[in-house]
C-alpha positions in Angstrom: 99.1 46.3 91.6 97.6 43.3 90.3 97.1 41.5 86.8 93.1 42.9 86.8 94.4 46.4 87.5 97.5 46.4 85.2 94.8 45.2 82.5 92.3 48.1 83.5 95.1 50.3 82.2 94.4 48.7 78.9 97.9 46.7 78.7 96.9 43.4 76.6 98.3 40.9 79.3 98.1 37.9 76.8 96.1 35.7 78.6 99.2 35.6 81.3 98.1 36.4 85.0 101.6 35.4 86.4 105.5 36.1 85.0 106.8 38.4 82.6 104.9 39.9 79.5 105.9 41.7 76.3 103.3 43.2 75.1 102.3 46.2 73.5 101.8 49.3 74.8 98.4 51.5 75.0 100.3 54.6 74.9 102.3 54.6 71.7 102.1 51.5 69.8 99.0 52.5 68.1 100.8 55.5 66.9 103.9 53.4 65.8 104.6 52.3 62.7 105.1 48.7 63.9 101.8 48.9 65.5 102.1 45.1 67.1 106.2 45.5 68.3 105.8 44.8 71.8 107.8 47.5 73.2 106.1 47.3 76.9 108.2 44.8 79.7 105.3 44.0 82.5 106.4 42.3 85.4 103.0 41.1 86.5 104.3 39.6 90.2 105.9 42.8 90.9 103.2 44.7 89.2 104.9 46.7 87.3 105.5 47.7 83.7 108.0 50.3 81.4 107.7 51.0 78.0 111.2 50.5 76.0 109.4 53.3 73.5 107.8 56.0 75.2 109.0 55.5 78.7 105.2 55.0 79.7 106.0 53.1 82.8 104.5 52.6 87.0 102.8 50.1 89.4 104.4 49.2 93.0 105.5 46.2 94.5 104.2 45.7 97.9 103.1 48.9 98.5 106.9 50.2 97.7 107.7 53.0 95.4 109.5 50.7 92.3 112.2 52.0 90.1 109.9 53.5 87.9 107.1 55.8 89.2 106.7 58.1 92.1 103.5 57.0 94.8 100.7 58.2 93.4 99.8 62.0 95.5 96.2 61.4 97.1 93.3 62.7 95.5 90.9 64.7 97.4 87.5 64.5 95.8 84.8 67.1 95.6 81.9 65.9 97.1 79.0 67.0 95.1 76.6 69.9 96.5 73.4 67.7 95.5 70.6 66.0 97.6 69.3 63.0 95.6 65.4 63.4 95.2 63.3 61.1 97.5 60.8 61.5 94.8 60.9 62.6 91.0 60.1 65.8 90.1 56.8 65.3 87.4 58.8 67.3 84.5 61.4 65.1 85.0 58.9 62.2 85.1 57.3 63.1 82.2 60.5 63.6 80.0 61.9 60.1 81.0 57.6 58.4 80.3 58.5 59.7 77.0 61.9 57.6 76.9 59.9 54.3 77.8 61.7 54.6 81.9 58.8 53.7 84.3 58.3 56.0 88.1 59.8 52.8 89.9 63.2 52.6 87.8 63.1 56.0 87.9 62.6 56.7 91.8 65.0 53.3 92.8 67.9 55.2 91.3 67.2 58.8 92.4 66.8 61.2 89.3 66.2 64.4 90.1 66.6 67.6 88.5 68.5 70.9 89.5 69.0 74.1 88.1 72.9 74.6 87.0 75.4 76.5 85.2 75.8 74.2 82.1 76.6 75.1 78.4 79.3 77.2 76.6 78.1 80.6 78.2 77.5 78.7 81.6 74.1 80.0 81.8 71.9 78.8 84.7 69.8 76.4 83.2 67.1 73.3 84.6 68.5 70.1 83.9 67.6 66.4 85.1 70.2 64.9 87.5 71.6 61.6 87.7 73.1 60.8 90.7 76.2 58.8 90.8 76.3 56.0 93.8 79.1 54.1 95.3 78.5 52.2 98.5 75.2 54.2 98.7 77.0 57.4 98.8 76.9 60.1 95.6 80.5 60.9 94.4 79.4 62.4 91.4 76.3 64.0 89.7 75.4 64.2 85.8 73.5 66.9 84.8 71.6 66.9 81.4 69.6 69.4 79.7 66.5 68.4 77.4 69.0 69.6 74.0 71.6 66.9 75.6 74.2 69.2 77.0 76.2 67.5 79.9 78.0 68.6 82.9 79.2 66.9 85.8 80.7 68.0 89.5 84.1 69.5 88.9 86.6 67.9 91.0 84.3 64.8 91.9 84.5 61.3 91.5 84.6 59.6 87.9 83.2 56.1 88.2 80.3 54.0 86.6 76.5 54.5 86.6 75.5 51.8 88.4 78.6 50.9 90.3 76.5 49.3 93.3 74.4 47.1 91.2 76.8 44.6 89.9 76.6 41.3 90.9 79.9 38.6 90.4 76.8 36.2 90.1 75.4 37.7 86.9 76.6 38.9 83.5 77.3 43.1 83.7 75.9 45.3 80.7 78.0 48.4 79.6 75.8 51.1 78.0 76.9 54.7 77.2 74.6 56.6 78.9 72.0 57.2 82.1 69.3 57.0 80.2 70.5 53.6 78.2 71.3 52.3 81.9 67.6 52.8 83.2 66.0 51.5 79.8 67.9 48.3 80.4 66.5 48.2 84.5 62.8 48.4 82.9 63.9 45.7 80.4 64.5 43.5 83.8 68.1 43.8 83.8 69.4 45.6 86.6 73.0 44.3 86.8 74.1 47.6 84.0 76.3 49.8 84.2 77.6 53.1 82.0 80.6 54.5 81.3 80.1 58.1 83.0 82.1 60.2 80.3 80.6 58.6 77.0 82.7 57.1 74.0 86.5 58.4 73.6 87.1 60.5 70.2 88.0 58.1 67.1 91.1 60.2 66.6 92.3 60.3 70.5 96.3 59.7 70.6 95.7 57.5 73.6 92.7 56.3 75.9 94.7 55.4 79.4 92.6 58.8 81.0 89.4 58.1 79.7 89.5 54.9 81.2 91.3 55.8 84.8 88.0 54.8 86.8 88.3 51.2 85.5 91.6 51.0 87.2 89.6 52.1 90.9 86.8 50.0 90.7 89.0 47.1 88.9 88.5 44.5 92.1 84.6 44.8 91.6 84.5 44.4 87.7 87.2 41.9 87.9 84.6 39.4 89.8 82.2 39.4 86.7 82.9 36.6 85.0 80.8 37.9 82.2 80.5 41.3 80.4 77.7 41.7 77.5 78.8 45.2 75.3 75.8 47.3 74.8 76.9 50.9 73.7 76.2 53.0 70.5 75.5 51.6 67.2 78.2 54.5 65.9 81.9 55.1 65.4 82.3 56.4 68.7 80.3 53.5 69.7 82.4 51.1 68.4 85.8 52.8 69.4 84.7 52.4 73.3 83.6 48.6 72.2 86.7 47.5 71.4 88.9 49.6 74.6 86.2 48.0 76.7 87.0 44.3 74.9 90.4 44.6 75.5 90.4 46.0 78.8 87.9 43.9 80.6 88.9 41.0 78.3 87.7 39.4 75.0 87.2 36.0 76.2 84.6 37.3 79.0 82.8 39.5 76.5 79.7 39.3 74.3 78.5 41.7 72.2 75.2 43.1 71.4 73.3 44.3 68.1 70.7 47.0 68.3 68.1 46.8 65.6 68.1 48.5 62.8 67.2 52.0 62.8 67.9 52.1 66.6 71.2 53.5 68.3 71.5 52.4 71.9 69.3 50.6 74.3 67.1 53.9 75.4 66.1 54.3 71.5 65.3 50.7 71.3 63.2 50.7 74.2 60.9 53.6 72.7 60.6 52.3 69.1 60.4 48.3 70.1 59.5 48.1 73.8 60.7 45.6 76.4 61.1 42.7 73.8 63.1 44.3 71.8 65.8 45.4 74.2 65.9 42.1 75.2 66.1 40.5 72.2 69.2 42.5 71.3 70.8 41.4 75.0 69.6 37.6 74.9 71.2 37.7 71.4 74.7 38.8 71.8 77.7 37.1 70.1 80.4 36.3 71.6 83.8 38.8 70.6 86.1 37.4 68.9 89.2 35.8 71.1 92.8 35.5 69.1 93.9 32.1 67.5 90.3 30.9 68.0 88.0 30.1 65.6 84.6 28.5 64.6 84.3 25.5 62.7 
């Protein structure tokens, strides 16, 4: 396990990449009354870590079960039932004209719609589906109804919207949804991605499997030298801005504004166009880094 994967677990590695850390630990400290005792021992050469607290502990050494957690059992995936659409169904298109998301952005990425059982009664209803590519293969599926109920394949792959389109060359944009993801395409930035399960609960105990997929893709994210934050203007919003700070790593982060009176990139794009989405983008701060400060 390396120091980009231990991090995608959330552990604050303190700017270390080598050595021993104590640090605290994503899995209790927040519900501790010494919030900032660091109660977690990482071993970032071995790759491993055990919190003194909770027990929270795993990782392996050199591909060895270590002292503190059994191999990980492999994970047999679902593979989803859906054939991504050549071409985009017009209800579809028309929904998604209405959200400012041209045919091309549309038809590059392969929404398509289905009809599924979705909802509380799990009625068979028409949805739009967002395919979810890695490598050019679907692994997962999101289907959405017009009154914004989700679904996705049970048993399937949970990674990020737009996996395949980051480049180590360019600065990656985390969104909070498919739709916020395409807006930013027809803004001219193509190198997004979104977080396939939304923003964790304010009042969540811990976060560590809301965020597992960071962990499997962390050798692709880790090349990005530069992440720009670009989810919802809301407390949910800014609960997954700061996980995704501190996961991915304040000093490669930037955050981004949306105008007021607009929520995420998507509504941006309808109420402001193009110039605005990019505005909010070319505009973003950098997050605040620990012992640093302006002048």
């Amino acid at each position: 396990m390396s120091a980009r994967q231990i991090a995608a677990l959330g552990i604050d590695l303190r700017g270390r990449n080598r050595g021993q850390v104590k640090t605290t630990c994503p899995e209790c400290s927040h519900t501790r009354h010494k919030k900032l005792d660091p109660c977690l021992s990482v071993n970032i050469d071995e790759g491993v870590y055990h919190c003194h607290n909770c027990g929270w502990a795993g990782g392996t050494s050199g591909g060895k079960r270590d002292a503190y957690s059994a191999p990980p059992a492999p994970r047999a995936w679902t593979k989803p039932d859906h054939t991504p659409a050549e071409t985009v169904p017009p209800s579809v298109l028309d929904y998604l004209a209405k959200r400012g998301i041209t045919r091309e952005v549309a038809e590059r990425n392969r929404v398509g719609s289905a009809v599924v059982a979705i909802g509380k009664d799990r009625g068979k209803r028409p949805t739009i589906a967002f395919p979810y590519f890695r490598d050019g293969q679907i692994v997962n599926v999101k289907y959405r109804t017009l009154d914004k109920q989700f679904r996705m394949v049970w048993g399937a792959e949970l990674t990020l919207y737009g996996i395949d389109d980051i480049r180590p060359d360019q600065p990656l944009i985390w969104c909070e949804g498919e739709p916020d993801k395409l807006a930013l395409e027809v803004a001219g930035y193509r190198a997004a991605v979104s977080v396939p399960n939304g923003a964790p609960s304010p009042t969540a105990k811990n976060y560590t499997k809301h965020f597992e997929y960071l962990g499997t893709e962390a050798e692709r994210i880790g090349a990005v030298k530069r992440h720009i934050i670009a989810v919802d203007a809301d407390e949910p919003g800014h609960v997954l801005q700061g996980e995704l700070i501190r996961r991915l790593g304040p000093e490669k982060c930037s955050l981004a504004e949306w105008p007021v009176g607009c929520k995420d990139a998507n509504e941006t794009l309808v109420k402001l166009g193009v110039e605005g989405v990019r505005a909010a983008i070319e505009q973003a701060r950098s997050a605040p880094v620990v012992g640093l400060y302006d002048a």
